[in-house]
ZABA-786415 format. One record per atom (N, C-alpha, C, O): residue in three letters; x, y, z. Coordinates in steps of 0.1 Angstrom, whole numbers, plus 2048, in hexadecimal, padded with zeros to 3 digits. Example, Ala and Ser with C-alpha at 12.3 -4.5 7.8 and 13.67 -1.06 7.14 Angstrom:
2
ALA8847C784E ALA87B7D384E ALA8847DF84E ALA88E7DF855 SER8807EA847 SER8897F5847 SER88180084F SER88680B850 
//
This chain:
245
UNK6F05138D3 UNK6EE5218CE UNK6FB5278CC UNK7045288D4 UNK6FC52B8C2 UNK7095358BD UNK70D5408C6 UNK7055408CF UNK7175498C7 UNK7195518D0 UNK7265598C7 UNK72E5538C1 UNK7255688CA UNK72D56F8C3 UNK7345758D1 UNK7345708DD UNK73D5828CA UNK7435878CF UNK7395938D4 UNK73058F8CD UNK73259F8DC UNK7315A98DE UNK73A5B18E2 UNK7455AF8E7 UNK7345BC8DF UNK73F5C88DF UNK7385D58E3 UNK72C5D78DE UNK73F5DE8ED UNK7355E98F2 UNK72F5F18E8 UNK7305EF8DC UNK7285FB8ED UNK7215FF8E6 UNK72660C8DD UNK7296178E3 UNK7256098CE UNK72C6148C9 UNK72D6218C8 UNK7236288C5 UNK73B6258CB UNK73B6368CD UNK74563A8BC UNK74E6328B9 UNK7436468B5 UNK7496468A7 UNK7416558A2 UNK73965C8A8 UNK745654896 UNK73D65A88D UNK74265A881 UNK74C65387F UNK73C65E877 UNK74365D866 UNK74166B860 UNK737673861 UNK74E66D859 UNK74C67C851 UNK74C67C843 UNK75467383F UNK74668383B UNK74868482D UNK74D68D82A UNK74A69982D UNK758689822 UNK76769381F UNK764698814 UNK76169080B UNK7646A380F UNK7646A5801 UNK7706AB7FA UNK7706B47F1 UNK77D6A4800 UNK7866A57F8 UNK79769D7FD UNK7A26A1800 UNK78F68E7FB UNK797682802 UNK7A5687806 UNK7A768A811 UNK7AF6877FA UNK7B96897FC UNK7C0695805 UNK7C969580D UNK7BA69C802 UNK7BF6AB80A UNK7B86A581A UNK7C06A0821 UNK7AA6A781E UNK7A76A782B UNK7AF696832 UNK7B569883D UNK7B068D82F UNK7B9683830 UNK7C8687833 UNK7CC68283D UNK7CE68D82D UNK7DA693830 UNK7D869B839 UNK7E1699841 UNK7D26A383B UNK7D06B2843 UNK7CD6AB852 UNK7D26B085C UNK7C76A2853 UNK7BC69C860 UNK7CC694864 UNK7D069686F UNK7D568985B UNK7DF682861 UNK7E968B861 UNK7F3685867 UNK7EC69585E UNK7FA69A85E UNK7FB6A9865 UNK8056AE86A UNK7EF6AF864 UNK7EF6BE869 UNK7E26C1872 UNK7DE6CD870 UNK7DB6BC87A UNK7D26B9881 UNK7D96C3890 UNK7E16BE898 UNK7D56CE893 UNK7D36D589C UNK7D16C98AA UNK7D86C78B3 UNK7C46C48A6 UNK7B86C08B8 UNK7BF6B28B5 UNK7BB6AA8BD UNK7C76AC8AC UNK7CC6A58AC UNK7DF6A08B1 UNK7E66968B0 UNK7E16AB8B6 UNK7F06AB8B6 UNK7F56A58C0 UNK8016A28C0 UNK7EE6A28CA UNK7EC69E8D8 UNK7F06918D7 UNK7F768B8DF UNK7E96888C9 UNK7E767C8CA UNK7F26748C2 UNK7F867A8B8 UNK7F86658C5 UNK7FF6618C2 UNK7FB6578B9 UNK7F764E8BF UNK7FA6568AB UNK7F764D8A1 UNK800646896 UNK80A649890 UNK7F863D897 UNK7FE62D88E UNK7F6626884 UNK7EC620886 UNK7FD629878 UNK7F562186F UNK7F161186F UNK7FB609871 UNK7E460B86E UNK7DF601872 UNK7E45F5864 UNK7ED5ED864 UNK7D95FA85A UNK7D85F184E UNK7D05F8844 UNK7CA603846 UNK7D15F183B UNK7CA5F182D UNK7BF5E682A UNK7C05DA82A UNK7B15EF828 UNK7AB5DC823 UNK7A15E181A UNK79E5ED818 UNK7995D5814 UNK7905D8809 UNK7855CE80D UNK7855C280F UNK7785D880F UNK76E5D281B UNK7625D2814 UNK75F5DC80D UNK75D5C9814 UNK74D5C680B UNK7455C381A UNK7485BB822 UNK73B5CC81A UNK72E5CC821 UNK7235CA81F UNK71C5D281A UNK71F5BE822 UNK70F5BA81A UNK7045BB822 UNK7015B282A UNK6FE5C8822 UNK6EF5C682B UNK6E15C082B UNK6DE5BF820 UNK6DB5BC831 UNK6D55B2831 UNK6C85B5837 UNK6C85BB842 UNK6BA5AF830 UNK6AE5BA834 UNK6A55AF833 UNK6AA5A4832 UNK6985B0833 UNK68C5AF827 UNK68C5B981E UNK6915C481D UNK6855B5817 UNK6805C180B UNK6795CB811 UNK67B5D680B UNK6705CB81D UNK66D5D8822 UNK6755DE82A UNK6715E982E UNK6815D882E UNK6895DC837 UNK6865DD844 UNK68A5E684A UNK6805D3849 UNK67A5CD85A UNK6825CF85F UNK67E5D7867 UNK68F5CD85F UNK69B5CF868 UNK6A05DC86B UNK6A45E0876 UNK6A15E2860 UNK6A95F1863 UNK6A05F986A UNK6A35FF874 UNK68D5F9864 UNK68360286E UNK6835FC87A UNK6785FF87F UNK68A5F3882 UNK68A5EF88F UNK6985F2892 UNK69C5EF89D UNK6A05F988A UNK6AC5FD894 UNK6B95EF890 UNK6C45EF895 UNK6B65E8889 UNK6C15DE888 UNK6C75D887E UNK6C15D2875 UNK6D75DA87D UNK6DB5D8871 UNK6E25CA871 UNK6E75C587B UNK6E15C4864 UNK6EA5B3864 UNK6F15B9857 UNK6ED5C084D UNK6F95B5859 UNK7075B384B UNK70D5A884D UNK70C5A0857 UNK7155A6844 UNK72259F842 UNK72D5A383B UNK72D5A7830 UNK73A5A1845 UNK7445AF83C UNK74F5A083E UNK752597846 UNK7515A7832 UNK75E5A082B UNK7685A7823 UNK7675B081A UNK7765A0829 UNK7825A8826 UNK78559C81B UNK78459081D UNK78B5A580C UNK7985A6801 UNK79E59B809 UNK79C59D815 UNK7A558C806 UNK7AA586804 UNK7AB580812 UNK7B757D816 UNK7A257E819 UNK7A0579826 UNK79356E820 UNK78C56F817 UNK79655F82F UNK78E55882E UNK784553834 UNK77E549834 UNK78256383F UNK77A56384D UNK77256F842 UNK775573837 UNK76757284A UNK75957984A UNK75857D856 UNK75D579860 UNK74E588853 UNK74758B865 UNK73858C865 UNK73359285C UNK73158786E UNK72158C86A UNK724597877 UNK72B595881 UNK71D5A4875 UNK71A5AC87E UNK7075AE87E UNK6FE5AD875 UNK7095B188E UNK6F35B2890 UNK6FB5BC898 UNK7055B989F UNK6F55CA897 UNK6F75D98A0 UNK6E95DD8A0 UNK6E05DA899 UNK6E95E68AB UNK6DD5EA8AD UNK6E05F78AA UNK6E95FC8B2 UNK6DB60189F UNK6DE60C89C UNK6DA6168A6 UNK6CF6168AC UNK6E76208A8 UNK6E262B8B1 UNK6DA6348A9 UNK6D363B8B1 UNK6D963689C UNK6D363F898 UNK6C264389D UNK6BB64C899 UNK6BF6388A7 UNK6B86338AC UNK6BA6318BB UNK6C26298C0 UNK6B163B8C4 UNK6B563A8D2 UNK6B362E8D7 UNK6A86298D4 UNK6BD6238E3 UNK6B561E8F0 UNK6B36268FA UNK6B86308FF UNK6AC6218FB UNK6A662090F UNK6B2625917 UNK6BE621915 UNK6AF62E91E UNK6C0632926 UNK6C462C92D UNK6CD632933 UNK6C261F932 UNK6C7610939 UNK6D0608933 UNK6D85FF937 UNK6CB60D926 UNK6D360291A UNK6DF60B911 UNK6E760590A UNK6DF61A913 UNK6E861F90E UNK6F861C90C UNK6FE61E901 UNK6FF618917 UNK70C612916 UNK70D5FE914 UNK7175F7911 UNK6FE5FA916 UNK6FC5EB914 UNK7035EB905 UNK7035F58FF UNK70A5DC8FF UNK70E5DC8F5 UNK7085DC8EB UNK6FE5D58EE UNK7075DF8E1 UNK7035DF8D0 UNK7025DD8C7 UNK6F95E08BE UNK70E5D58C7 UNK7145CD8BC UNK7145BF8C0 UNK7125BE8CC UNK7145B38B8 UNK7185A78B7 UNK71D5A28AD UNK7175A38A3 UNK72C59B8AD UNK73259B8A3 UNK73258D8A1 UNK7325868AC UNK733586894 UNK735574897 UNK73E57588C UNK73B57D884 UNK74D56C88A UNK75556987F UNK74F560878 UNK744564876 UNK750558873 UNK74E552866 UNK75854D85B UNK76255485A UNK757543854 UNK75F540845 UNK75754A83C UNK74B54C83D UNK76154E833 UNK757559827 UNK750553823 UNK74655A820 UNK74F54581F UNK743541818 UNK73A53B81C UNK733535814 UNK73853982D UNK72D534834 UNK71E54182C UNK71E54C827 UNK71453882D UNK70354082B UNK704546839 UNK709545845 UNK6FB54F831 UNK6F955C840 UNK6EB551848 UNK6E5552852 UNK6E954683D UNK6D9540845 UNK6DF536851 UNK6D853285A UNK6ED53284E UNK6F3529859 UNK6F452D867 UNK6F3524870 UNK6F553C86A UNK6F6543872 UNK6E9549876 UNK6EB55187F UNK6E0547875 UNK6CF551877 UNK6CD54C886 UNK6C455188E UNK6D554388B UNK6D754089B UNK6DC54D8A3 UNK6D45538AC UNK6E85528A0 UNK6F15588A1 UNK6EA5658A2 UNK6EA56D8AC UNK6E1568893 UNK6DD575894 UNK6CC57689C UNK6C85818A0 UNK6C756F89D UNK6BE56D8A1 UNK6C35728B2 UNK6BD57B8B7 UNK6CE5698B9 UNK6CF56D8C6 UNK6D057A8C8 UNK6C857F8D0 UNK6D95828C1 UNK6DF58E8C1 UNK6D55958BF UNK6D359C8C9 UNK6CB5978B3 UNK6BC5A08B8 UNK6B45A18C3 UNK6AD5AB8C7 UNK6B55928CB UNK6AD58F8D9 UNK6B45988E2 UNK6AE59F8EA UNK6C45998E2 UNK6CB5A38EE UNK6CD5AD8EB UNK6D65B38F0 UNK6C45B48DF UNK6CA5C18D7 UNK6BB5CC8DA UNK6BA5D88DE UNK6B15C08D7 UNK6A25C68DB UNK69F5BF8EC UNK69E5B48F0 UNK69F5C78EF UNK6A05BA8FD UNK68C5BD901 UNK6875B790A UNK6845C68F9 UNK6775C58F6 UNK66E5BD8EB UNK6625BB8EA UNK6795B78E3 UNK6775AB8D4 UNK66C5B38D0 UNK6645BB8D5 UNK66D5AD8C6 UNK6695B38B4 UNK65B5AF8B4 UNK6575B08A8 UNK6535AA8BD UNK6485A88B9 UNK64559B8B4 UNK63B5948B7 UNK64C5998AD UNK64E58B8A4 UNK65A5848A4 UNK66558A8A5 UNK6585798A3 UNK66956F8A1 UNK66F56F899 UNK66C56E88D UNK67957389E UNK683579893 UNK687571888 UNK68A57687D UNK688562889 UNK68A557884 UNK68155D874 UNK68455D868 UNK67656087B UNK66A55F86F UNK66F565863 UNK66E560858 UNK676573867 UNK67A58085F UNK68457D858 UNK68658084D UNK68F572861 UNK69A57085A UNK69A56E84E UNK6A1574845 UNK68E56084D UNK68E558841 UNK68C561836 UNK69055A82D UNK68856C832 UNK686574826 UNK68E57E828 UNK68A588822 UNK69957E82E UNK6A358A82C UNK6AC584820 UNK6B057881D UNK6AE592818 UNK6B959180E UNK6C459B80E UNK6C35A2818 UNK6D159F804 UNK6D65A6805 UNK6CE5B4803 UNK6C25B2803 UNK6D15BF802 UNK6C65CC805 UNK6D85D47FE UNK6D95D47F1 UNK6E35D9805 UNK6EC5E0803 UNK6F95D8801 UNK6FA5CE808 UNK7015DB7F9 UNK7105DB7F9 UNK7185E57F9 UNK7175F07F2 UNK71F5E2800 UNK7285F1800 UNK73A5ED803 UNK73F5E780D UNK73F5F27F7 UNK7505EC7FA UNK7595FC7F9 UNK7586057F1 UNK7615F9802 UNK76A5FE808 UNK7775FA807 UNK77C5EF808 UNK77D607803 UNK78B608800 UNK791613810 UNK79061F810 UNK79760881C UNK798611828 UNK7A860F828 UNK7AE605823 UNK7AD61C82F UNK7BA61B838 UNK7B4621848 UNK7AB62984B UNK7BD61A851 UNK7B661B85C UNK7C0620867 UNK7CA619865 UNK7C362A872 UNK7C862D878 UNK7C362C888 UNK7B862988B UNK7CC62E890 UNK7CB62B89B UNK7D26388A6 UNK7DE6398AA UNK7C66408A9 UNK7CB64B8B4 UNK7CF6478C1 UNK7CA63D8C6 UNK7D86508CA UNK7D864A8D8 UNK7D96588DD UNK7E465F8DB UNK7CF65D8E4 UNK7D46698E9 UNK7D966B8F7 UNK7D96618FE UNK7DE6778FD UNK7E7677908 UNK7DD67A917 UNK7E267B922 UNK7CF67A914 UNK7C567991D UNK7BF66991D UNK7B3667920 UNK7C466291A UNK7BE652918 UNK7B565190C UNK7B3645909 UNK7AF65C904 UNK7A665B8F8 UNK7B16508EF UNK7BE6518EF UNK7A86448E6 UNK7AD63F8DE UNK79F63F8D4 UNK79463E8D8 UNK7A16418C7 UNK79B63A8BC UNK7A06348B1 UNK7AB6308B1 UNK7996338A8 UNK7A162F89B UNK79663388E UNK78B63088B UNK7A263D887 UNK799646879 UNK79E63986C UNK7A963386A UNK791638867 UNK79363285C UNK78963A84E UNK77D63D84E UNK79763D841 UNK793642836 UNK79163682F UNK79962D82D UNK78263882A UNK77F630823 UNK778636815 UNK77063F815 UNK77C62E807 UNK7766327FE UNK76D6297FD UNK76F61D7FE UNK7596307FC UNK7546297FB UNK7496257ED UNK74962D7E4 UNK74161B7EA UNK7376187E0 UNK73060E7E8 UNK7336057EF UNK7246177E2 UNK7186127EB UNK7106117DD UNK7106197D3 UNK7086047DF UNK7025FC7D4 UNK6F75F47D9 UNK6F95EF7E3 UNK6E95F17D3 UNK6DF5E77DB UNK6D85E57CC UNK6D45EB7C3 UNK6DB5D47D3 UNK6CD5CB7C6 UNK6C15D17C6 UNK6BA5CF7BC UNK6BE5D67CB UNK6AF5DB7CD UNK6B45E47C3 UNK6B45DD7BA UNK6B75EC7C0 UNK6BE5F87B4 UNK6CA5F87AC UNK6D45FF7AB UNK6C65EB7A5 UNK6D65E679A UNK6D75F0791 UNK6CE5F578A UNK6E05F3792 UNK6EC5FB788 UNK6ED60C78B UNK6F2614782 UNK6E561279D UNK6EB61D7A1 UNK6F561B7AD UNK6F46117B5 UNK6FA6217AE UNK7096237B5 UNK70B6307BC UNK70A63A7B6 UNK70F62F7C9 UNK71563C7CF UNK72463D7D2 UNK72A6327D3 UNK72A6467D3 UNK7376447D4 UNK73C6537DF UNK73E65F7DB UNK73F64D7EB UNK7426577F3 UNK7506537FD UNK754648802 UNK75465F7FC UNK766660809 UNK75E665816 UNK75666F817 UNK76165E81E UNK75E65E82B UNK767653834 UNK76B648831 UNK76965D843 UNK76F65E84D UNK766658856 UNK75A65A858 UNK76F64D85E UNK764645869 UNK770644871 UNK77B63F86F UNK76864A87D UNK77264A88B UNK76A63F895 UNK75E63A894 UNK77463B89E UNK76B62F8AA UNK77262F8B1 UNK77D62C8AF UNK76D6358BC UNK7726358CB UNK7746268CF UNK76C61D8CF UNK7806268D2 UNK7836198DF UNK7866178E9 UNK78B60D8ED UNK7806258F4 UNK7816208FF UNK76E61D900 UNK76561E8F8 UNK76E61A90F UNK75E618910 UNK757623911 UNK75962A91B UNK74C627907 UNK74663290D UNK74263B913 UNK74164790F UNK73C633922 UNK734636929 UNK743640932 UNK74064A938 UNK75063D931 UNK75664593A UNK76064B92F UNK76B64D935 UNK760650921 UNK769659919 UNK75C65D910 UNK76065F905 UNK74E65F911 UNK746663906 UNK743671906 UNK73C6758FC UNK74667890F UNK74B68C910 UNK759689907 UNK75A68C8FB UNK76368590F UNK76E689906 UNK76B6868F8 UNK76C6908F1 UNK76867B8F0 UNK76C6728E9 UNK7656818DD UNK76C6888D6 UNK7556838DF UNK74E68D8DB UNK75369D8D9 UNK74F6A58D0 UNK7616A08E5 UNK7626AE8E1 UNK76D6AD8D9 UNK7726B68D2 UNK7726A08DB UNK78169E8CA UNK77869F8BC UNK77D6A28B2 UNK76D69D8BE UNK76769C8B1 UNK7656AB8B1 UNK76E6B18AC UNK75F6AF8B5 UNK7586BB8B4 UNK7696C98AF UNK76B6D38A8 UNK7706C18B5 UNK77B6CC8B6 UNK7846C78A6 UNK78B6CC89E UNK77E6BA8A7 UNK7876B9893 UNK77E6BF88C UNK7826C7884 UNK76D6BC88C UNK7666C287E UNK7686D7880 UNK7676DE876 UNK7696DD88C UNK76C6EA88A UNK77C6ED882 UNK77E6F5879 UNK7876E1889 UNK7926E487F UNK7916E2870 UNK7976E8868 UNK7876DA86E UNK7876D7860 UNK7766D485D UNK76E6CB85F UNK7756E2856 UNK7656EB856 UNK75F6E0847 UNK7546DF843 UNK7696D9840 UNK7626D6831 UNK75C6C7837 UNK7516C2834 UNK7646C183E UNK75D6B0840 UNK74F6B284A UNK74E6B7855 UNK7496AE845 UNK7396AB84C UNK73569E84F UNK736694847 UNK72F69E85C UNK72D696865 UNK71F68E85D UNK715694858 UNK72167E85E UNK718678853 UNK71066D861 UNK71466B86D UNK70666785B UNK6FB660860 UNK707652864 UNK70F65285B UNK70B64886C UNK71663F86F UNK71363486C UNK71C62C86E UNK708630867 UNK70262385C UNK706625850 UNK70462E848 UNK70D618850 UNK70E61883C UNK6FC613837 UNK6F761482C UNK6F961083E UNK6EC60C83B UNK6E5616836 UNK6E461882A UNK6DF61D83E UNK6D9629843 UNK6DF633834 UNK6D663882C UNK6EC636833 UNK6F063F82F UNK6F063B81B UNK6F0643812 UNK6F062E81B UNK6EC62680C UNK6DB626808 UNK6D66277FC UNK6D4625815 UNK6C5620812 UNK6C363180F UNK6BB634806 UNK6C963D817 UNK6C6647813 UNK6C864E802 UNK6C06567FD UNK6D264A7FD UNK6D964F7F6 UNK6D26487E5 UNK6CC64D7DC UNK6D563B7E8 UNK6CD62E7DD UNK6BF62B7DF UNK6BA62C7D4 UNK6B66287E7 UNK6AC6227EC UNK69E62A7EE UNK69462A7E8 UNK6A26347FB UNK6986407FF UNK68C6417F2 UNK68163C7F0 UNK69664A7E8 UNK68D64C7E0 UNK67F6467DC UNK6736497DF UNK68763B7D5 UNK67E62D7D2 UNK67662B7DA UNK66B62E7D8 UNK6786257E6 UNK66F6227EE UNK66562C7F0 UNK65A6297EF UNK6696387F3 UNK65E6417F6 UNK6556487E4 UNK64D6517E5 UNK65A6437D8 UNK6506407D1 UNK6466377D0 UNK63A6397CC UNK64C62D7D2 UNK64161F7D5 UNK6386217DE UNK62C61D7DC UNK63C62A7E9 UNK63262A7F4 UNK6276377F0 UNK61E6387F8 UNK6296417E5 UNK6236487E6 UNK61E6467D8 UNK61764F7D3 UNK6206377CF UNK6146377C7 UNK6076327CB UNK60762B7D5 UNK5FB6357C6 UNK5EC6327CB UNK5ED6297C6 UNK5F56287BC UNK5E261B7CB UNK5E36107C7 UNK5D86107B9 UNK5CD6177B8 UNK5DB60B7B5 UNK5CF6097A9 UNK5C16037AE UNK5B86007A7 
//
C-alpha cells in the first residue's frame, strides 16, 4: 500500500485583492500589524491545479478534495486528498491531520495512485462514505484547473507566529464549462506552526491585517469551492431545477 506524507491540519485563509499591485506593496512594505515580523522572500512558480470529481461531484458534497499540482518546469507532481474545513469535524478530529500529500513523476496517471488516494479518504472520513471508495474513483475526471502565477513569502514573527503569504495571479477554468474563465488576485496565508497551540494568535494577525487594509476581503480557502462557485454553481443549479420531461 502506498503511503504519503501527512501534514496537520490546515490553519490559513485567502483574500481577494482588488488592486494587486498596490495592496501587495502596501501588505510587504508598510504593514502596521506587520512590522513586528521578520520576512524573506521564498520563490516564484507557475502552478497548474487539476481538480478531480465525478460529474456530480461525490467528492466535494462529502468534504473532499483530490488534485494534482504541478509546477512550470519541474519533473515531480503532487497528488493532494484534504479534507475541506469549509466543512466541520467532529471536535476529536479538529487538530487530527487533513491533508495527505504523495510526490509523483508529472506524468504518472492519477489511476496509478487510486491506492494512495483511496487510503487517505479512509483516515480523512474515519466514518467512510458509505461506499468504496475504489468504486467512485473509477469515474472521476478532471472537474477544475486553475493556474497560478505565485510569489511566496515567509513571516517570522517576534512572538513565535510564522506563516507564509503567497500572491498569486489566478484562472480558474473547468471542462465541464469550455471556454469560461475567471480571473482573480488573491492572497493565501498558512500558518506553520501547529494549530491547536498558535490558533488565537495566528487568527488575531489576521483579523488585525484585514482592519489595516479595509479593501482585501476574506474569500472561501478552496480553489475548488471558490471555481465550482464562480464557473459551475450556476449550471448545475439550472440542471437541477429543469423539470424532467
Amino acid at each position: 500500500m502506498e503511503t504519503g506524507l501527512s501534514k496537520i491540519s490546515w490553519l490559513g485563509g485567502k483574500f481577494l485583492l482588488s488592486n494587486y499591485k498596490q495592496e501587495r506593496k502596501s501588505i510587504l512594505e508598510n504593514s502596521e500589524s506587520l512590522k513586528r515580523f521578520y520576512k524573506t522572500f521564498l520563490n516564484k512558480d507557475v502552478i497548474t491545479k487539476t481538480y478531480y470529481d465525478t460529474p456530480d461531484f461525490f467528492f466535494k458534497s462529502n468534504g473532499i478534495n483530490i488534485n494534482l499540482n504541478e509546477i512550470k518546469r519541474s519533473n515531480n507532481a503532487q497528488i493532494v486528498v484534504r479534507y475541506d474545513s469549509e466543512y466541520d469535524r467532529i471536535s476529536f478530529l479538529k487538530y487530527m491531520p487533513d491533508t495527505y500529500l504523495l510526490d509523483i513523476k508529472a506524468d504518472s496517471s492519477l489511476m496509478e495512485h487510486f491506492g494512495f488516494i483511496d487510503k487517505a479518504i479512509s483516515e480523512l472520513i474515519i466514518n467512510g462514505l458509505q461506499v468504496d471508495p475504489i468504486d467512485i474513483l473509477i469515474n472521476i475526471q478532471p472537474v477544475l484547473v486553475v493556474k497560478k502565477k505565485r510569489d511566496r513569502w515567509r513571516f517570522v514573527g517576534m512572538n513565535g507566529l510564522k506563516f507564509i503569504a503567497s500572491f498569486d495571479y489566478c484562472e480558474y477554468s473547468s471542462p465541464l464549462n469550455p471556454g469560461e474563465t475567471e480571473k482573480m488576485e488573491i492572497m493565501e496565508i498558512a500558518c506553520e506552526n501547529h494549530p491547536k497551540e498558535f490558533e488565537e494568535l495566528f487568527k488575531n494577525q489576521m483579523q488585525q491585517l484585514v482592519r489595516e487594509f479595509p479593501t482585501i476581503v476574506r474569500i472561501q480557502h478552496s480553489d475548488l469551492f471558490i471555481g465550482y462557485d464562480s464557473l459551475l454553481q450556476t449550471m448545475f443549479k439550472k440542471i437541477k431545477e429543469t423539470p424532467p420531461v
